[in-house]
C-alpha positions as CSV (number, residue, x, y, z in Angstrom):
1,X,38.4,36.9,24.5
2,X,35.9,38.8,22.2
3,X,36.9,41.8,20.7
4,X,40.4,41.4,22.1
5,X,43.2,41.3,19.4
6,X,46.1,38.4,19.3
7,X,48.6,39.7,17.6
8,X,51.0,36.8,16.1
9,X,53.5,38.7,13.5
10,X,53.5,41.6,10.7
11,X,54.4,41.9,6.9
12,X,55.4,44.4,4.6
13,X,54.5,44.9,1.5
14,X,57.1,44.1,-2.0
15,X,57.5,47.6,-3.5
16,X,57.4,45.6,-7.2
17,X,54.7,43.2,-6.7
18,X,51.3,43.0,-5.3
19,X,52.0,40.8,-2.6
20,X,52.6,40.5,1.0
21,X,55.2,39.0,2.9
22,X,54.8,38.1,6.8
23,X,56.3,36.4,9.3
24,X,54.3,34.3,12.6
25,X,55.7,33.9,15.7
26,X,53.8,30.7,16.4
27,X,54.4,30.8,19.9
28,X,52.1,33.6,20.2
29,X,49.2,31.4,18.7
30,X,47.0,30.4,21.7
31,X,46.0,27.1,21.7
32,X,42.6,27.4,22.3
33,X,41.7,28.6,18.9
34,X,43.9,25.6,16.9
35,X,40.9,23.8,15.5
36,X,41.8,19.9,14.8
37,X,39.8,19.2,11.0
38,X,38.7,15.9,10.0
39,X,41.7,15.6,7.7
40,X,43.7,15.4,10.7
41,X,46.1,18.5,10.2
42,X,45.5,21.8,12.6
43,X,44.2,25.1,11.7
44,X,44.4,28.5,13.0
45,X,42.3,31.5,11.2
46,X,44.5,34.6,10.7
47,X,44.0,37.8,9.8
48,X,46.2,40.0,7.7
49,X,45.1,43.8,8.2
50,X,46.9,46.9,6.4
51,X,48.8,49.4,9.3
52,X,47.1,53.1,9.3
53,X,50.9,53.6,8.8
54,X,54.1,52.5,8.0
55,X,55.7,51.6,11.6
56,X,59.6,52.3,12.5
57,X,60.9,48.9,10.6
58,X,58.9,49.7,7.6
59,X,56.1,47.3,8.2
60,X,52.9,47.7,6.2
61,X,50.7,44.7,7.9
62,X,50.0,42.8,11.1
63,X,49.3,39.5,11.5
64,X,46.5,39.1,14.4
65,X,44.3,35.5,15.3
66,X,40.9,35.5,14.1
67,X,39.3,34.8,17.2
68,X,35.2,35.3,15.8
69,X,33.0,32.2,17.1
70,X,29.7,31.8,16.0
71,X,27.0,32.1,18.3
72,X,26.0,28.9,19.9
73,X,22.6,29.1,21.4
74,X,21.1,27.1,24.2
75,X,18.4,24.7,22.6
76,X,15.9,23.4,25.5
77,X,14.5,20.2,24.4
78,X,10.4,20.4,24.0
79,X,8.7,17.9,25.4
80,X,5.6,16.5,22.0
81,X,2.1,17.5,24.2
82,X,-1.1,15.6,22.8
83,X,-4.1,17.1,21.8
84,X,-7.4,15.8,22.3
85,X,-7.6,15.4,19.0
86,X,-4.2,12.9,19.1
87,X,-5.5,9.8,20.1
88,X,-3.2,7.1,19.3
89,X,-6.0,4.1,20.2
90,X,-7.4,4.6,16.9
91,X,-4.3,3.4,15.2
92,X,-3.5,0.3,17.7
93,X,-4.1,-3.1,16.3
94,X,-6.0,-4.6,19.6
């Protein structure tokens, strides 16, 4: 899903105030990106991103899921080599 945009709902913006009111139509919220935190609620990231213009119902905003992961690289475990130099008979007791 990377660069693909979920879009969950809109908003428009009050004429007299600064703020932004939208609406989510939760059933559009995929599951796979509801994150479980340790508090025990669930969490979806949303973003709310201004329209290049006002559409046909006078909506200002949409409401899309926020679907950037971090990068999760492979990590090969490394096997410790010993040098010559490592000789662990030195530090044994007998």
């Amino acid at each position: 899903m990377e660069n693909q945009r979920i879009y969950c709902g809109s908003g428009k913006k009050a004429d007299k105030y600064d703020i932004i009111n939208i609406s989510v139509c939760l059933s559009d919220l995929p599951k796979e990106f509801i994150t479980d935190s340790k508090n025990g609620k669930k969490y979806i990231n949303l973003k709310v991103v201004g329209k290049k213009e006002v559409d046909q119902w006078g909506k200002t905003h949409s409401v899309e899921v926020d679907t950037w992961k971090p990068e999760t690289k492979a990590v090969t475990p490394v096997a410790p080599t010993l040098s010559p130099k490592d000789d662990s008979s030195d530090f044994l007791p007998f």
